[in-house]
N, C-alpha and C positions, 0 to 999 in steps of 0.2 A: 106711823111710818117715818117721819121727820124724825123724830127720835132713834129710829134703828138705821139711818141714815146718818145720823153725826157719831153713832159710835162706830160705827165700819170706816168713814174717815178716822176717825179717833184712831184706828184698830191698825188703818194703813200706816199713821202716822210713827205710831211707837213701833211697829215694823221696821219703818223708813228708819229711824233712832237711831234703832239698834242694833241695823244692821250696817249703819255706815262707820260705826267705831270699827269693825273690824277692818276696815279698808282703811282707817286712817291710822291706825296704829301704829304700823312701821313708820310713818312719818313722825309721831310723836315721838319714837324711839330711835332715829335714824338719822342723820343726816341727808337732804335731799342733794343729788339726785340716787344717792346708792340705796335710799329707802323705795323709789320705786323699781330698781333694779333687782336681778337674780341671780345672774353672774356674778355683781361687784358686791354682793350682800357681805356684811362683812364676819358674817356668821357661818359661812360657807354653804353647801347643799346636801346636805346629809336628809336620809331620805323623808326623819319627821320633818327637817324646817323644809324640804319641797312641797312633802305633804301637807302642811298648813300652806304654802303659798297657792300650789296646784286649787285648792280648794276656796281659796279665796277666791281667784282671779275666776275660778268658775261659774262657784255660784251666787257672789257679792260682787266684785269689784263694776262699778258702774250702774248695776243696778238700782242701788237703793239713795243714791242719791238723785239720780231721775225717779222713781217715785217721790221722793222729796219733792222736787223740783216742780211735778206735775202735780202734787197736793195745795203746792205756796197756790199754782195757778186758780185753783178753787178757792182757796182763800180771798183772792183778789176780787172775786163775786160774791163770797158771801158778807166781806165787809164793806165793799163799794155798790155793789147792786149794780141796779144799770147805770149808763152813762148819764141820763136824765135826771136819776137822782143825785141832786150838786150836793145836799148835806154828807150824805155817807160817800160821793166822790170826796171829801175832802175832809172828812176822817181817813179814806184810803192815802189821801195823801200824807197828812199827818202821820199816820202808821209805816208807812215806807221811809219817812224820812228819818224818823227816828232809828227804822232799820238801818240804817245809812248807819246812823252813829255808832249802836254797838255794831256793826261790821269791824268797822274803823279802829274802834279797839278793842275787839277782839283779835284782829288779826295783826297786829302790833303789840299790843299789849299782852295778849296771852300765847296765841297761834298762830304761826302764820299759815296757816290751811282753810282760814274761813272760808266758809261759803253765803253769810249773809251780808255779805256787802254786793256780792254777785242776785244773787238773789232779788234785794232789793233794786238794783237798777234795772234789773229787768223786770220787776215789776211796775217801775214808771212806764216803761212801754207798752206791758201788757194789758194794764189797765186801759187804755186807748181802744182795746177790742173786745172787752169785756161783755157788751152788747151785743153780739157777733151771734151769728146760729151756733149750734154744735159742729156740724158740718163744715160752714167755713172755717173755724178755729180749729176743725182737725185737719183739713186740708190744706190750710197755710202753716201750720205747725210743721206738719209731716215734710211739704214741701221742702220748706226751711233747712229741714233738718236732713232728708235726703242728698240737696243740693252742698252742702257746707261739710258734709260726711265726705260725699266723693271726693271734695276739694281736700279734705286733710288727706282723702286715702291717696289722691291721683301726689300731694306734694310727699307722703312718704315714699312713694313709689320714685318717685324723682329723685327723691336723698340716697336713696338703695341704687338708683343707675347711676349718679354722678358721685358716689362715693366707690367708685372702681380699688380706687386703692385703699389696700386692707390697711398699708402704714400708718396711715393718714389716718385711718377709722381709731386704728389703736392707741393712736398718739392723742386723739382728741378725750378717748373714752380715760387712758393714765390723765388726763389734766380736770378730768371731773371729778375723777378719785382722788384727786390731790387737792381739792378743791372741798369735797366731802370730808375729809381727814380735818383739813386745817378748822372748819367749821365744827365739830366732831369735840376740840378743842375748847372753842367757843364756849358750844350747849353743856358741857361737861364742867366747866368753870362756875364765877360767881352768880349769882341773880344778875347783878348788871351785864356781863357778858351776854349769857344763857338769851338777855331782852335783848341785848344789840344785836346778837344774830338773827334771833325771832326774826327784829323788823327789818333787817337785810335783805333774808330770804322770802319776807312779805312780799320789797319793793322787786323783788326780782319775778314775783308770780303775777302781781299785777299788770307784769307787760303782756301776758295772755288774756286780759280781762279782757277785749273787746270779743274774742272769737267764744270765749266763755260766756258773753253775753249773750250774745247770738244764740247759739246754741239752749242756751238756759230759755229763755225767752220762745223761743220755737215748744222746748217741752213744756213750759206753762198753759201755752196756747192748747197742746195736745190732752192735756191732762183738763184743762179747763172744759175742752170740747167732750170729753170723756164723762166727764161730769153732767155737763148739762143731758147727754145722749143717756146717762142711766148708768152707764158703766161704772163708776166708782159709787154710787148710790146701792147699789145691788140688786137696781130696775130692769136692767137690762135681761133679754131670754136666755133662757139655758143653753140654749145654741149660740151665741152670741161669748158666753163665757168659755166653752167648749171650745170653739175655734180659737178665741184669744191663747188658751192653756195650751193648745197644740202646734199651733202657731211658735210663742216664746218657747216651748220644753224643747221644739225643735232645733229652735234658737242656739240653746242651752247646750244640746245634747253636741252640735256642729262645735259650739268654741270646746265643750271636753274632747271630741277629738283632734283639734288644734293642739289643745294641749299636750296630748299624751304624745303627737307628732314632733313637737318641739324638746320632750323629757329624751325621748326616744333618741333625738339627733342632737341631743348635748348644747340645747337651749343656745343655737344662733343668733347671733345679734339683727338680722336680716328677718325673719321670722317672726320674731319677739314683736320689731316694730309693725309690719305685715298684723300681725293675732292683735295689738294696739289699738289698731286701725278699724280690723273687725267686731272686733268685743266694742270698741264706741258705738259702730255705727248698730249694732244688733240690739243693745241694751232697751232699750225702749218694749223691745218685743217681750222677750224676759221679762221685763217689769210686770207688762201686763198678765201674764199668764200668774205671775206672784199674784193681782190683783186677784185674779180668777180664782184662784186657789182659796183667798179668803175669802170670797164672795162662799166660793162651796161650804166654806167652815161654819161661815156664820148661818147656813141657809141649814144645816144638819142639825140632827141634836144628840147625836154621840158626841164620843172623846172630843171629835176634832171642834165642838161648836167653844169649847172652855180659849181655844187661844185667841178668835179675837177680842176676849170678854177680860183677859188678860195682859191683852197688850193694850187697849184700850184709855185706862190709866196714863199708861206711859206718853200715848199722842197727845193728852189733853193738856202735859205740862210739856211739849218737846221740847221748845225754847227752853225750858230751866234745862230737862237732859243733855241736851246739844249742848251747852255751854258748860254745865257742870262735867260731861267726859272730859272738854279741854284742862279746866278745874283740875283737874284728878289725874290724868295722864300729865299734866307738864311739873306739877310737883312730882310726880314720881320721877319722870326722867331729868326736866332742866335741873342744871346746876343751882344751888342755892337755894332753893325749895324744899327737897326732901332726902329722899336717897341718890339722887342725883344717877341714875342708872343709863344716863342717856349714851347709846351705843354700846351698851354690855350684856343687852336683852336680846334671845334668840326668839322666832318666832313660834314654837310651840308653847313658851311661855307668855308672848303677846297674845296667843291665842287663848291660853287659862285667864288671863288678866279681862278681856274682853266677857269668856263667858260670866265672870264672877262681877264684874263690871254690869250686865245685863242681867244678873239676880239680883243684884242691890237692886236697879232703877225699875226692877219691875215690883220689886215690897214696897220702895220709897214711895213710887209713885203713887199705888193702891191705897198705902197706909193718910199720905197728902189729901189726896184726891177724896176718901170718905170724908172728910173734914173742913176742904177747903173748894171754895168755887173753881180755883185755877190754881196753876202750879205759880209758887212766889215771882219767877220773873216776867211769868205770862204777866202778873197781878201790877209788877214795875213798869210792865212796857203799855199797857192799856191804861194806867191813870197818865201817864204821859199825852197819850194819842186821846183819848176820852174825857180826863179828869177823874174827880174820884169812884171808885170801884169798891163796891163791900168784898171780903176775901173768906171769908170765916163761915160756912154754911148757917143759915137759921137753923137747920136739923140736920140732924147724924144723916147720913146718906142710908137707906134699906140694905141689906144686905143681897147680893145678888145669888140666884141657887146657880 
């Protein structure tokens, strides 16, 4: 059972992977803030690049980096244990701190979209609760995250009443776009540019890191609690998964009519932030019903039981996938790296790029993984936090039917 227990995490994990390249795409290819925009997109809306948008923000965007988030939270108990145990407390520590550093340069030196430098400071915190029931850790999570949801939805709703004048709206939104263009410039240029702007727009995401904390930190606690209750283990009853799936699809099915409401009236700026708001505070739900779904897959043994057995691979090396999309996506787009394509690419081709992107990482990983204990930077960042690690399997891995 242990064993069919870490590949269902395994199985969420390379889910979680692969499904956040598509949400980060247009940032790799866009200059921000018009890479999360749809009006100022500078590719226009023709109805395939809606059509990849529509579908993103549906059935990915936010989701699968809260599975993330709530998987790191398991993590933090399966390498720390309890709070009692001070050895593996301080291997936990060592491991977060190290996280610390590649955040630090990954999101400088390669991306500025990381998410483990976030990650890890909230895992200083969370580890503090690690010993905590199920129950509490869901109930302080969810709190958390209810309480801090309203607070972003109650201050857009305040930006949308005290922003009466549409002038004012328009004049701010022309100086974003002037501000996207000139950066646009930047990432298009040499490798030194292409990095100077990276860590520009790093230091300019960092001023959200404490609400990103919070927030990240609440769904560790959730997903932690999740964990120990059975739910991400695939312990939990079949009513239990059942309502979770109907619950999320519900979720789900509320933000596509949002959306089609928004296509429908010519995607308002009023609206847009409104749906923002929503699709944050909902995501959690959604997540889980994703959980639910592979809980079903793996519990079957038709067709659908091959995809967690498939994505599996992929969660075991995340770390190296995580990193290697940024790898691969910023030679393609920054200047001085590759093709330099950054701001030339529309989104039905970020969308080919992603799926072919996620058949590389799901043969690499496979083809890795019979071979090797861990994925290459799992294997870098654990002799760090541990010391030495064997990498290299004693035997060929069994072939799986």
């Amino acid at each position: 059972m242990a064993k069919d227990r870490i590949v269902l995490l395994d199985s969420l994990r390379g889910l979680g992977v692969l499904g956040i390249l598509l949400c980060n795409m247009p940032d790799f290819a866009v200059a921000p803030p018009l890479s999360e925009s749809v009006a100022h997109w500078p590719h226009g809306t023709g109805p395939a690049t809606l059509g990849v948008w529509f579908a993103t923000q549906w059935l990915f965007q936010r989701k699968f980096v809260t599975l993330f988030a709530m998987l790191f939270g398991v993590s933090i108990f399966l390498v720390g244990g309890e709070r009692a145990e001070r050895e593996k407390g301080a291997i936990l520590r060592k491991r977060l701190a190290w996280m610390v550093v590649f955040g630090v340069l990954h999101g400088f030196a390669i991306w500025f979209g990381d998410v483990l430098l976030s990650y890890a400071l909230a895992g200083f915190a969370v580890m503090l609760t690690r010993s905590w029931s199920s129950k509490r850790l869901i109930r302080t999570g969810v709190t958390i995250w209810i309480i801090f949801s309203l607070l972003a939805t109650a201050g857009t709703l305040a930006a949308l009443f005290l922003q009466h004048d549409h002038s004012q709206m328009a004049l701010e939104a022309a100086k974003g776009v002037a501000k996207a263009k000139a950066a646009e410039v930047q990432y298009g240029g040499t490798f030194v540019q292409s990095l100077t702007q990276n860590a520009k727009d790093r230091l300019e995401f960092l001023v959200g890191e404490p609400f990103i904390f919070i927030m990240t930190s609440a769904l560790m606690m959730i997903g932690l609690g999740c964990f120990k209750a059975g739910v991400l283990t695939g312990e939990a009853r079949k009513s239990t998964y059942v309502t979770l799936a109907a619950i999320g699809l519900t979720a789900s099915a509320a933000i596509a009519a949002m959306l089609t409401v928004m296509v429908l009236r010519g995607l308002p700026q009023p609206l847009l932030m409104i749906f923002s708001a929503v699709q944050w505070t909902t995501a959690p739900l959604t997540t889980l019903a994703y959980v639910s779904l592979m809980v079903f897959a793996a519990r079957s043994t038709g067709f659908w039981s091959a995809v967690p057995r498939i994505l599996a691979p992929v969660g075991q090396m995340a770390f190296t996938n995580y990193l290697t999309q940024s790898l691969i996506m910023t030679a393609i787009f920054y200047g001085g790296r590759g093709p330099g394509l950054h701001g030339k690419v529309d989104r039905p081709v970020l969308a080919a790029l992603t799926v072919a992107t996620w058949v590389l990482q799901i043969l690499w990983s496979r083809w890795w993984m019979d071979r090797f204990e861990m994925g290459p930077l799992e294997w870098v960042w654990r002799r760090l936090y541990r010391g030495p690690t064997p990498l290299r399997r004693a035997a060929p891995r069994p072939a799986v039917a």
